[in-house]
N, C-alpha and C positions, 0 to 999 in steps of 0.2 A: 582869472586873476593869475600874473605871473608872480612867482614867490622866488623869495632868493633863501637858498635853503641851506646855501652856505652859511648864510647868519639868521638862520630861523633862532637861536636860542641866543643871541647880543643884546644887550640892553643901552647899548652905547648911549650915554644924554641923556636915557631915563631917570627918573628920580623917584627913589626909594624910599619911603618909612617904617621904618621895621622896629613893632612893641614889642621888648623883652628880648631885647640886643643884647644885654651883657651875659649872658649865658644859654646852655642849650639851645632849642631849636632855633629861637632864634638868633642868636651869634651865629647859630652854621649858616640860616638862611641870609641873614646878611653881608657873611663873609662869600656865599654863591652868590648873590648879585652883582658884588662889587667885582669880582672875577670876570661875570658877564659882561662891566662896563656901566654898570648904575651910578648914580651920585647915590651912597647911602649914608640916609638919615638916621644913623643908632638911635635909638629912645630907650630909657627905661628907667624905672626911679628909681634903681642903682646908678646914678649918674657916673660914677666914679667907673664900674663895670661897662657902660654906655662910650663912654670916651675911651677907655682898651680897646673897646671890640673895636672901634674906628682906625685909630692908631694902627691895629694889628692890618686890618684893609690898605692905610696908606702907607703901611712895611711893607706890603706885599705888589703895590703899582698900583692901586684903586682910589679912586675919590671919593672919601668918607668924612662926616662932622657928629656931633652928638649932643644931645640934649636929655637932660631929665625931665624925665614924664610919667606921672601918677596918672595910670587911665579911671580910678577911680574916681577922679576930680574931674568932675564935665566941664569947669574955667579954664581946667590946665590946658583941657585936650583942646581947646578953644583956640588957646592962646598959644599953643605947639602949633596948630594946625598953619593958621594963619603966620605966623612967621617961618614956616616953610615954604607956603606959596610967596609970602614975600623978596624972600630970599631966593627963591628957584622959577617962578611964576606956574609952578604945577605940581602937583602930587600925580604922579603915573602910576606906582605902585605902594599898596600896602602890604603889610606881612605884621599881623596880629598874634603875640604868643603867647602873653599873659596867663599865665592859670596858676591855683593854687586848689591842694586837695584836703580834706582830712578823712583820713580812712575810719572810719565807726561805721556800725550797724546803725540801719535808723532809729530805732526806738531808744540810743541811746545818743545820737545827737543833741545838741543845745540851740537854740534857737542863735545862739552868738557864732555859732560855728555854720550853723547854715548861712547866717547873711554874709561870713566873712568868704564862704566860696562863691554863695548864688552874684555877691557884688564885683568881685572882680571876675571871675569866668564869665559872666551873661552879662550882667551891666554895664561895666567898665568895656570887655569886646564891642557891646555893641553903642557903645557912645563914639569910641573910635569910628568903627566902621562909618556910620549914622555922619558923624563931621567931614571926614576923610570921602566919603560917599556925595555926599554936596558936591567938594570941589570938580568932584570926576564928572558928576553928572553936570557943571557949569562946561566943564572942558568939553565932553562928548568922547570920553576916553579912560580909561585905567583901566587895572586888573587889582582886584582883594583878595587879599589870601587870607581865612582866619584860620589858627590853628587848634582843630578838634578833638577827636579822639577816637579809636576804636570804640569806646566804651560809649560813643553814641549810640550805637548798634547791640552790643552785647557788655552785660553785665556780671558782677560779681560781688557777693558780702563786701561791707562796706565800703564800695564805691557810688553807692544810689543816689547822693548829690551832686556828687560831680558827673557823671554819667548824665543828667538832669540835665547838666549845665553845658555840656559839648551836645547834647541830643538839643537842644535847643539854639544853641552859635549854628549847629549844622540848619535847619530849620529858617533862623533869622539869614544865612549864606544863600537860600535858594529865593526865598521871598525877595530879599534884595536882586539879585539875581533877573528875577522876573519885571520888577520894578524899574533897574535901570541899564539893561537890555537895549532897551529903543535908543538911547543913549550911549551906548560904546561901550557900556563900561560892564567888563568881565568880573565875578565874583563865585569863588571857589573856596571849598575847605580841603584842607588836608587831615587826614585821620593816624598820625602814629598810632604805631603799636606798641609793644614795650621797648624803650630808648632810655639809654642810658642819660641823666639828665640832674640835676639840682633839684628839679620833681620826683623824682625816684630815690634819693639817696635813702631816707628810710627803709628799702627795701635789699638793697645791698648789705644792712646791717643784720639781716636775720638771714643766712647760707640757703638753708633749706627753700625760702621763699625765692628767694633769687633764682636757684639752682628749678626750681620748677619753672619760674617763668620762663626761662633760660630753653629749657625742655618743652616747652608748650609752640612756639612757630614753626611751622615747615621748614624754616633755616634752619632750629635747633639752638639759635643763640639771640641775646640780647642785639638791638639794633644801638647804634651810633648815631649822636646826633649828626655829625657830618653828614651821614645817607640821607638825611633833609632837604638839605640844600639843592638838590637836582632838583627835586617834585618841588620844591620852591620856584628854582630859577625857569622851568618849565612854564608852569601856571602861571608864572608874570611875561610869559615870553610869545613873540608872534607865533610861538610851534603850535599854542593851545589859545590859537585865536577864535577859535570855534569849540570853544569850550568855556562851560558856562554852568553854575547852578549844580557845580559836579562835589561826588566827595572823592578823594583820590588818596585810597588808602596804603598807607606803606606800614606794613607789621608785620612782614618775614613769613605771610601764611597763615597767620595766628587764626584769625576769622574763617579763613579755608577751611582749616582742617577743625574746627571746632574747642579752640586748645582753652579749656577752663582747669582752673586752680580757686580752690578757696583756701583762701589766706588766713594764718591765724591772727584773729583778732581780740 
């Protein structure tokens, strides 16, 4: 195979949908594709957030549009999916961000609080995936990016549901993976580590806990959503066309070197 290695990382024509556009990881991932040369698709049910992050893409020379989208609603994601293929005649890539956490120990969980993370981290990811996966497997082609966590892997005082719920997106990423393989289509997780985020602002609010986490990577500091968007634009790009069913962790060392902190809870 001759490869043009010049533009191993271009996405020129590709066409992007990216859950949980208007902030964190994913606005960085979406503002990396569109850099690449993606058509990106913002989504997210901040729609208002959704249509910035776009804007901000076509401030900068990229082609971007935006729409709101609740991935908890399996008609929405239906009804998103399909008028992007209408509109574009492909989905190529996805980039899934969606998460929401609540920090408790388990035994004082609420049953209200666990469906409100187990449904949008596990359910809602993988309804996307699940619709958005169709179309690739009709094409013979895409790349999936969900976005996981470190904390698939390792854990800490109350993080045990959400930790749940990226150990299982990570799990549903390779299955899939295996699945539509024979068909072209590439499916990857990415695992942040601690990044600064709209997901983390509660932890910014207490010095101490911050200033640990801060201390715990082999960097020595909190990661940037921005450092996303490579390991993004990577995994949707021909450079990681033989890559597949991966987790591709970015957390400054953290997992390396062992870096635990129990949080006051």
């Amino acid at each position: 195979m001759v490869r043009d290695m010049q533009n191993l990382f271009r996405l020129d024509g590709r066409v992007a949908l990216v859950a949980g556009a208007a902030s964190g990881i994913g606005r960085a991932g979406a503002h990396g594709l569109g850099a690449a040369g993606a058509i990106v698709v913002c989504s997210d049910i901040n729609e208002a957030g959704a249509i910035a992050t776009a804007n901000e893409i076509k401030a900068s020379g990229g082609v971007a549009e935006a729409l709101g989208l609740d991935i908890t609603n399996e008609a929405a994601i239906e009804t998103a999916v399909a008028a992007v293929v209408a509109q574009h005649q492909s989905i190529d890539i996805l980039v899934s961000a969606p998460a929401v956490n609540v920090r408790k120990p388990l035994l004082k969980y609420t049953t209200a609080e666990f469906d409100k993370v187990i449904n949008l981290n596990l359910r809602g990811n993988f309804q996307l995936m699940q619709a958005v996966g169709r179309v690739m497997e009709a094409q013979n082609r895409g790349s999936i990016i969900m976005i996981s966590s470190i904390r698939a892997l390792v854990v800490e005082p109350g993080q045990g549901v959400y930790a749940a719920t990226k150990a299982g997106l990570l799990q549903l990423t390779r299955a899939l993976a295996a699945e539509l393989g024979g068909n072209g289509v590439r499916v990857n997780c990415i695992a942040p580590g601690v990044i600064e985020t709209p997901l983390t602002n509660p932890i910014r609010g207490n010095p101490e806990w911050y200033a640990a986490y801060g201390s715990k990577p082999a960097l020595k500091r909190w990661g940037q959503a921005e450092e996303l968007a490579g390991p993004v634009v990577f995994l949707a790009s021909d450079a990681a066309s033989y890559v597949t069913g991966s987790l591709l962790i970015v957390d400054g060392g953290w997992t390396a070197i062992d870096g635990r902190f129990t949080p006051p809870l």
